[in-house]
C-alpha positions as CSV (number, residue, x, y, z in Angstrom):
1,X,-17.3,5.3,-11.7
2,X,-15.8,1.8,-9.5
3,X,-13.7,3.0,-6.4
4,X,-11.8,-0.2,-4.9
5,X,-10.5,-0.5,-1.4
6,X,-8.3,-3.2,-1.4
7,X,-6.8,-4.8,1.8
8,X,-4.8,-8.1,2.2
9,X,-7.9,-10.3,2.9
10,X,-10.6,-8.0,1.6
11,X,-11.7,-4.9,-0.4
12,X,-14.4,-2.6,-0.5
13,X,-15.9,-1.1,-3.6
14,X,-18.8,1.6,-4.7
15,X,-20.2,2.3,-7.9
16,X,-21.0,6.3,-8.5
17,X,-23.0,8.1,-10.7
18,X,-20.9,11.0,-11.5
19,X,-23.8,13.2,-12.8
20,X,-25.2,12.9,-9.6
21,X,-22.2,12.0,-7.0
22,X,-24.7,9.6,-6.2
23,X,-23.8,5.9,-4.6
24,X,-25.5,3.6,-6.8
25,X,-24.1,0.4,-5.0
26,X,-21.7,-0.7,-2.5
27,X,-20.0,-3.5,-1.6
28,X,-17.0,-5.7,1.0
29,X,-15.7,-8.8,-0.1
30,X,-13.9,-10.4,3.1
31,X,-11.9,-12.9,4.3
32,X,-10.3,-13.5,1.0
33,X,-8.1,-16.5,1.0
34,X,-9.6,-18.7,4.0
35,X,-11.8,-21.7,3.7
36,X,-15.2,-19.4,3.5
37,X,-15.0,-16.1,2.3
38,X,-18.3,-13.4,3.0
39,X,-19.2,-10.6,-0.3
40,X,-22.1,-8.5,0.7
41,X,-23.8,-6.3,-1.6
42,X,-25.6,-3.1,-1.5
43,X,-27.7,-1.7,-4.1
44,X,-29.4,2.0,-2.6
45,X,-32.8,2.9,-4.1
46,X,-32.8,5.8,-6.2
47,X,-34.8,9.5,-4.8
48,X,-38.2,9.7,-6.5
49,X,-36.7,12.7,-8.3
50,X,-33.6,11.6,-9.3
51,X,-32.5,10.5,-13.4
52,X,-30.9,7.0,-12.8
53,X,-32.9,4.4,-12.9
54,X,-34.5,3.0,-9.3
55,X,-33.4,0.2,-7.4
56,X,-34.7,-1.4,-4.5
57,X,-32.6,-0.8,-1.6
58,X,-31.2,-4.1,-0.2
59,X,-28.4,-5.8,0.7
60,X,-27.5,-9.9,-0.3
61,X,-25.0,-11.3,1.5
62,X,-22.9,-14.7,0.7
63,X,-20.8,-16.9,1.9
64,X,-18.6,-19.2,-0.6
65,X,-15.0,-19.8,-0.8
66,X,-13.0,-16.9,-2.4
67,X,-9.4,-17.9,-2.9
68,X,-7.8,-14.6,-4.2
69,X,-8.8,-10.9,-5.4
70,X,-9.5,-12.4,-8.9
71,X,-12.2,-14.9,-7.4
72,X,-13.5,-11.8,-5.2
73,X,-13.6,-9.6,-8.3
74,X,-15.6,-12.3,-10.0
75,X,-17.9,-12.2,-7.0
76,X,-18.2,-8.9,-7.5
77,X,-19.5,-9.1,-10.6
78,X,-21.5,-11.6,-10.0
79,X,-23.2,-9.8,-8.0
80,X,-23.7,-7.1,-10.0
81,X,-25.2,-9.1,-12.8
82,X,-28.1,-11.1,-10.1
83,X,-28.8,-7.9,-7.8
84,X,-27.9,-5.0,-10.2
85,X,-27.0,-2.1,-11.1
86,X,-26.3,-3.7,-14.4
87,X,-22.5,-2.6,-15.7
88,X,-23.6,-4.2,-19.3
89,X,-26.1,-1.1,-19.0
90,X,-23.8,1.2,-17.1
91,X,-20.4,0.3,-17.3
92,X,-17.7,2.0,-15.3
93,X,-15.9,4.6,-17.5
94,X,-13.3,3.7,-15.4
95,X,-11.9,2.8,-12.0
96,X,-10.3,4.7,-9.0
97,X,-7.6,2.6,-6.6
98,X,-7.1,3.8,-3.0
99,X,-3.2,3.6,-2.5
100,X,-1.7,4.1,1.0
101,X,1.5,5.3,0.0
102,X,3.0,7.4,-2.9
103,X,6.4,7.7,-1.2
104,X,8.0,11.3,-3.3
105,X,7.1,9.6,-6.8
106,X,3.5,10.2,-6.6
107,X,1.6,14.1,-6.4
108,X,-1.3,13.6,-7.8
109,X,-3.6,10.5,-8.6
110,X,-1.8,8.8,-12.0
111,X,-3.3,6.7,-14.5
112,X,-2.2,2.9,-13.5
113,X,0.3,1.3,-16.2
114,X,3.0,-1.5,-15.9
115,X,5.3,0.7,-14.7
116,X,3.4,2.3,-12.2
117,X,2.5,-0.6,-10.9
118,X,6.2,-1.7,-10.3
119,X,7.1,1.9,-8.8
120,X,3.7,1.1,-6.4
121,X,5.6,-2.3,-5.9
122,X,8.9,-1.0,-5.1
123,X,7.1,1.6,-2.6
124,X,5.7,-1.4,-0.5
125,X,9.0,-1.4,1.5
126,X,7.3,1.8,3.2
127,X,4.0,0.6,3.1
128,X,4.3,-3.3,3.8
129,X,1.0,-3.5,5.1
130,X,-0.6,-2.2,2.5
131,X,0.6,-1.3,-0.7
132,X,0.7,-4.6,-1.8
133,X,-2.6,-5.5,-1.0
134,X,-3.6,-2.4,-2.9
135,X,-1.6,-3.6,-5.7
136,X,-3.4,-7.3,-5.7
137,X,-6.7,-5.3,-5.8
138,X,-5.4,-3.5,-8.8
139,X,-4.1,-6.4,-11.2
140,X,-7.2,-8.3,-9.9
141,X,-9.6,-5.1,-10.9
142,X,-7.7,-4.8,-14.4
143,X,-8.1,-8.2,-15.4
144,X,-11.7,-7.6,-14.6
145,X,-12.2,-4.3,-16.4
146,X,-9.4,-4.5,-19.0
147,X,-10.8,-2.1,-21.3
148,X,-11.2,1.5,-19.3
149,X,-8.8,3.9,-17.5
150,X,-7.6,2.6,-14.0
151,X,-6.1,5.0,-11.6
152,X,-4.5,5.4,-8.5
153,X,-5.2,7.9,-5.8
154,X,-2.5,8.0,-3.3
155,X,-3.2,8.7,0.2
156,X,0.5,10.6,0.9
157,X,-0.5,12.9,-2.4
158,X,-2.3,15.8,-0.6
159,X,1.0,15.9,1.6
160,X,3.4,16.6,-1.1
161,X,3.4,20.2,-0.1
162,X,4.8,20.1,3.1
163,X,8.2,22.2,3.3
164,X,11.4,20.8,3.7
165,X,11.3,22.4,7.8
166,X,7.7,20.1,8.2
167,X,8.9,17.0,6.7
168,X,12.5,16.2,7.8
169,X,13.2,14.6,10.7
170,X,16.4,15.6,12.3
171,X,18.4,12.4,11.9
172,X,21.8,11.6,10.0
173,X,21.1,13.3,6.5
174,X,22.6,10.4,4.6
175,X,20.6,7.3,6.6
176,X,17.6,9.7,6.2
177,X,18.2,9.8,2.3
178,X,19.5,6.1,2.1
179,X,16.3,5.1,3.8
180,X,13.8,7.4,2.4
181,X,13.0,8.6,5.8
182,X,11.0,11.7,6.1
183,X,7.3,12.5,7.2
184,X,4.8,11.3,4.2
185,X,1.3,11.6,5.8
186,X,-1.4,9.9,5.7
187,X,-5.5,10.4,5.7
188,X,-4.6,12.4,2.3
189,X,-7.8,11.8,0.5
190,X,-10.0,12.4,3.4
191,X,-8.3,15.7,4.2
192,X,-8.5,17.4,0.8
193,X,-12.0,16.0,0.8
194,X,-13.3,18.0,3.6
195,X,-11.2,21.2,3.5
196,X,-12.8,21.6,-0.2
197,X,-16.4,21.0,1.6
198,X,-16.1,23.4,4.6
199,X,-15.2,26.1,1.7
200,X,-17.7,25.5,-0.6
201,X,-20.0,25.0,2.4
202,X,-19.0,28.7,3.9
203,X,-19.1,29.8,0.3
204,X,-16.0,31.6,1.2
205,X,-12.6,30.7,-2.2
206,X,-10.5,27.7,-0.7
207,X,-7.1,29.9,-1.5
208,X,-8.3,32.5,1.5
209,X,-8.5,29.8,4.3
210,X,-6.6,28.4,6.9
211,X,-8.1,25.4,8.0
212,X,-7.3,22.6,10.7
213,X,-9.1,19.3,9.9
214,X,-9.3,16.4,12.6
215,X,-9.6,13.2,10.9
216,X,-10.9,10.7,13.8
217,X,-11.4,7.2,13.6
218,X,-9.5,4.0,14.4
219,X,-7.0,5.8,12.9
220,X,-6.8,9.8,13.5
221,X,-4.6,12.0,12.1
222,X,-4.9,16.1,12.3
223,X,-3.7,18.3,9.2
224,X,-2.9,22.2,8.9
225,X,-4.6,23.4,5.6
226,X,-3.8,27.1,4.2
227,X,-4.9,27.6,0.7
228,X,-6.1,24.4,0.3
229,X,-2.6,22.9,0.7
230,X,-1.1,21.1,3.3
231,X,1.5,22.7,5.3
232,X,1.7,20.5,8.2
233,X,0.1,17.0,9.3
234,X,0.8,14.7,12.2
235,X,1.0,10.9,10.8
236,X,4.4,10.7,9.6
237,X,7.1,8.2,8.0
238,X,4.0,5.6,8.8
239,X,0.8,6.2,9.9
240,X,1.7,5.5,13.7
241,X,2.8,8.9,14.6
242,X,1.2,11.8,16.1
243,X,-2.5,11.3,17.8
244,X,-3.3,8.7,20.2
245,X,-5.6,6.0,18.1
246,X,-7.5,3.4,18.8
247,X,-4.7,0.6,19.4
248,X,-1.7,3.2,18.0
249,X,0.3,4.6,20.5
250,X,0.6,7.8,18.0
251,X,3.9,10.4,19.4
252,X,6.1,8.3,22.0
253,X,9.6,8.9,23.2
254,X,11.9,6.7,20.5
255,X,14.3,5.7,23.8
256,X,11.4,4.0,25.4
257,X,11.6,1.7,22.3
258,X,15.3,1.1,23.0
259,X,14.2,0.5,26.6
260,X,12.0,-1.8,25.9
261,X,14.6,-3.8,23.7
262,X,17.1,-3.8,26.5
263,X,15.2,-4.3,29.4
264,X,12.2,-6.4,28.0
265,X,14.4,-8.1,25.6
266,X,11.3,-7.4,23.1
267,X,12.2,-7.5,18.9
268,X,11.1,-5.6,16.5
269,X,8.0,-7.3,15.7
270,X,7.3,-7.5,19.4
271,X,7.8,-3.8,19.5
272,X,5.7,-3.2,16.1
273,X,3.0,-5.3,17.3
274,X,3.1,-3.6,20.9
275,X,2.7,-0.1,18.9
276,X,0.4,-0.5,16.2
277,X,-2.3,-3.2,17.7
278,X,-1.8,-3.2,21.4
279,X,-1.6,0.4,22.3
280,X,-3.3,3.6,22.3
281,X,-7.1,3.6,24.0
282,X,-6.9,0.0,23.8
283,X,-3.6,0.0,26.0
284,X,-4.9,2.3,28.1
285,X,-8.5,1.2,28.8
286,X,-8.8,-2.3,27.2
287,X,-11.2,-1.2,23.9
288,X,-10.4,0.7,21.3
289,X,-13.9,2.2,21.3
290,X,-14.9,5.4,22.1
291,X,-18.3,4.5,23.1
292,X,-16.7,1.5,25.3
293,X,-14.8,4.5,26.6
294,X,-18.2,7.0,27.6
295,X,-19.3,4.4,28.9
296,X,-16.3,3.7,31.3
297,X,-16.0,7.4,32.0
298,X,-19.9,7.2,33.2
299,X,-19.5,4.4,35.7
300,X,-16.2,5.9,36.8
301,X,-13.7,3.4,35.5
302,X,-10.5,5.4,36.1
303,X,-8.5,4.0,32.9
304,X,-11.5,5.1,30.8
305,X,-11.0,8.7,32.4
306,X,-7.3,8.2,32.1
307,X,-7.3,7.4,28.3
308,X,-9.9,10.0,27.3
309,X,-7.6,12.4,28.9
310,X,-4.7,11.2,27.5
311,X,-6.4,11.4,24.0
312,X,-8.2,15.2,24.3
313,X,-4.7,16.2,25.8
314,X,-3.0,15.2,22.8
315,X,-5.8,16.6,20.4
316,X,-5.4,20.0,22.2
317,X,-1.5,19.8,21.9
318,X,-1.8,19.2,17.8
319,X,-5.0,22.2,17.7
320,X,-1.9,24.5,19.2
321,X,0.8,23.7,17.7
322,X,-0.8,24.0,14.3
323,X,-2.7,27.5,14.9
324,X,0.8,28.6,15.5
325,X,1.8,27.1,12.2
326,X,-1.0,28.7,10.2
327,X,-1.1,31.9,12.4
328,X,-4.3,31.3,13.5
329,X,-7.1,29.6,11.5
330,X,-10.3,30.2,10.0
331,X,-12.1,27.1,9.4
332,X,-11.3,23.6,12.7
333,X,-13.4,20.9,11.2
334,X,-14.3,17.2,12.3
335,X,-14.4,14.7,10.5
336,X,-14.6,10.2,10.5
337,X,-15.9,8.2,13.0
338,X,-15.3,9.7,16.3
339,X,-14.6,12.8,14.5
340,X,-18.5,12.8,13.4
341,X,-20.1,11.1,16.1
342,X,-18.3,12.1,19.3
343,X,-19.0,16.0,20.7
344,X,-17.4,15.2,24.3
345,X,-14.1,14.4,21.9
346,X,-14.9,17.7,19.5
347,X,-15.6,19.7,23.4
348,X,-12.8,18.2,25.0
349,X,-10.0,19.3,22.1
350,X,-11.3,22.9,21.5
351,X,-12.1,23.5,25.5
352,X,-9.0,25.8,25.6
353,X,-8.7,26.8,22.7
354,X,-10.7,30.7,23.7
355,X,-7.6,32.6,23.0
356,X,-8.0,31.9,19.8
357,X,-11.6,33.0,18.9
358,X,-12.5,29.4,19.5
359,X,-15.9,28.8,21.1
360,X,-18.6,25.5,20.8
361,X,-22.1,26.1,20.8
362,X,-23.3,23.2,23.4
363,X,-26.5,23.0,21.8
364,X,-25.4,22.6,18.3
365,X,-22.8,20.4,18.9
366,X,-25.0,17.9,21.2
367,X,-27.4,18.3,17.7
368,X,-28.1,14.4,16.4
369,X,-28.3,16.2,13.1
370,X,-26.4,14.7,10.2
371,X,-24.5,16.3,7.5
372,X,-22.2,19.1,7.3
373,X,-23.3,21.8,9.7
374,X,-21.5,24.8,12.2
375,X,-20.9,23.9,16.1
376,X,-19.4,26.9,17.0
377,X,-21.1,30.0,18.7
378,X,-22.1,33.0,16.5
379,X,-19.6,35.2,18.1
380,X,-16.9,32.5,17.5
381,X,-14.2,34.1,15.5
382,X,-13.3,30.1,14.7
383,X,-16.0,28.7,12.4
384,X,-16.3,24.9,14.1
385,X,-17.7,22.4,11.6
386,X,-18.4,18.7,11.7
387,X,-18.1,17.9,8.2
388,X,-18.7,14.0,6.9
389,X,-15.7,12.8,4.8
390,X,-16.3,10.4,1.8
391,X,-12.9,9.3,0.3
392,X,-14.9,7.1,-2.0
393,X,-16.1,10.3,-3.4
394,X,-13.2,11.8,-3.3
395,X,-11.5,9.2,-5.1
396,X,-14.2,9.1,-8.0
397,X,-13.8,13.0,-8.2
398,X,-10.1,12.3,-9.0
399,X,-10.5,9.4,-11.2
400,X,-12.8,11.3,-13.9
401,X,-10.4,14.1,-13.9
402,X,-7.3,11.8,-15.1
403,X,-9.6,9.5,-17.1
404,X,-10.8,13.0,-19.2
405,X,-7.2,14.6,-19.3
């Protein structure tokens, strides 16, 4: 199975071995359109005990002018052919497409034709960013592989189940309706992903648990889980809503924007530009790295303490508000980047949270271990897990199922 990425400039791919759920190779072809474009390669050596055939584990990487997708496809596959694994030996049965954004059309990932490609099209007006680079990765990946299933996986599908209540925003009805506006949420892929680990991991039927997941990266996004569906999430009509990010201001006051436009005489794309690249730790503390952050907090930089509060505070407010939504919860797990990586962040947002059975384990959650594994006391009546999300996976996963159907 092929899972592609694609971004405006780049795209990222992985080949899977579905019998396994094995990576077999990886790769990022960047800077697509400039005068010298970089594709790097990846090709992971197989366990000793394991039925594909062994690779060494290396990565090539080249730099050569790659004009558009179809050129950086055609890398691709170059690179395939010199460094392996061989796709005349294993072809792809077929290929899985990260989309950002569904919009109301989409519930479940959809096998790509011509008309689903003009309905992914038309859904760029709430996605300009990036549906239509998804889009350029798809007619570049069919042209490629014209000859097996391609389909997309939406990240807004895993949202579809939000109620009325949870995704209306309390605007005119008819501009809401005129405009599409509503919340769509985002981080879809990643949050169906990990709820459907942290059962299987417990070994307790996804249908009995209410579960909180914390998606934390650049990007962070929190969703309320019960049954395995998603009743509540805080990304919204775009993915700038709800947690502070790493240069996203997340939940703001929509009259400081107005403010800003009479007082500052600042445009829209002064004001998009403000919210989306110069804000949230990175306004606050000048990086949008957590680690840049610790290390701020350590030599007492008081916008590094500032921001880190800012962003637990926030984190705690969303952990709230959504055990109140579910009634409590079973299952609060961590996942991404900081998500992964970060215990003073997974300390910080639970710290209050005792009233509701909620208690770390220090110990386990300072652990360097990798993999999925439990941070939370014994006694905890909260199960606390720091599960590692992989949306390629994911992706795959759905892929087979549609390519089968």
């Amino acid at each position: 199975m092929l899972v592609i990425n694609s971004g405006s400039s780049s795209f990222k791919y992985q080949l899977l071995d579905m019998a396994t759920e094995r990576t077999l190779a990886s790769g990022l072809v960047e800077r697509i359109g400039e005068a010298v474009g970089v594709a790097r390669h990846t090709v992971y050596a197989t366990p000793t005990d394991g039925p594909a055939p062994a690779f060494l584990d290396a990565t090539r990487t080249r730099e050569l002018p790659i004009p558009d997708h179809t050129a950086g496809f055609a890398v691709m596959l170059e690179a395939f052919a010199s460094d392996g694994p061989s796709l005349d030996e294993q072809p792809p049965v077929a290929v899985g497409h990260r989309v950002v954004h569904g919009g109301a059309r989409f519930f479940e990932p959809t096998l790509i034709t011509p008309l689903v490609e003009i309905n992914i099209d038309e859904l760029s007006v709430l996605a300009p960013l990036h549906n239509p680079a998804n889009l350029a990765g798809i007619r570049a990946a069919r042209r490629a592989f014209p000859d097996v299933p391609h389909v997309a996986v939406f990240d807004t599908a895993f949202h579809q189940t939000l109620a009325p209540a949870a995704f209306t925003y309390a605007i005119d009805a008819e501009v809401a309706a005129s405009h599409r506006i509503r919340r769509y949420g985002f981080h879809g892929t990643s949050h169906k992903f990990v709820s459907e680990a942290a059962a299987a991991f417990l070994g307790r039927p996804l249908d009995e648990l209410k579960q909180i997941v914390f998606h934390l990266g650049n990007g962070a996004s929190v969703t309320a889980i019960d049954g395995g569906r998603s009743i509540d999430t805080s990304m919204g009509f775009t993915p700038l809503e709800g947690l502070v990010m790493g240069t996203r201001s997340g939940d703001i006051d929509p009259a400081v924007l107005l403010q800003l436009t009479r007082r500052a005489g600042m445009d829209v794309d002064a004001l998009d530009d403000l919210l989306n690249k110069r804000s949230g730790l990175l306004g606050l503390a000048g990086s949008n790295d957590l680690r840049d952050i610790r290390a701020g907090i350590e030599r007492g930089d008081e916008r590094a303490v500032l921001a880190f509060e800012v962003y637990v505070h926030r984190l705690r407010a969303y952990a709230g508000a959504y055990l109140a939504q579910l009634g409590g919860a079973d299952v609060i797990s961590f996942t991404a980047g900081v998500g992964e990586n970060t215990p003073l962040v997974r300390a910080g947002a639970l710290e209050t949270l005792g009233f509701a059975g909620v208690e770390i384990d220090p110990d386990r959650n300072e652990s360097p271990d990798r993999g999925i594994r439990v941070i939370s006391t014994d006694a905890s009546r909260v199960t606390v897990l720091v599960v590692p999300t992989d949306e390629e996976l994911e992706i795959a996963r759905q892929t087979l199922a549609v390519s089968r159907a």
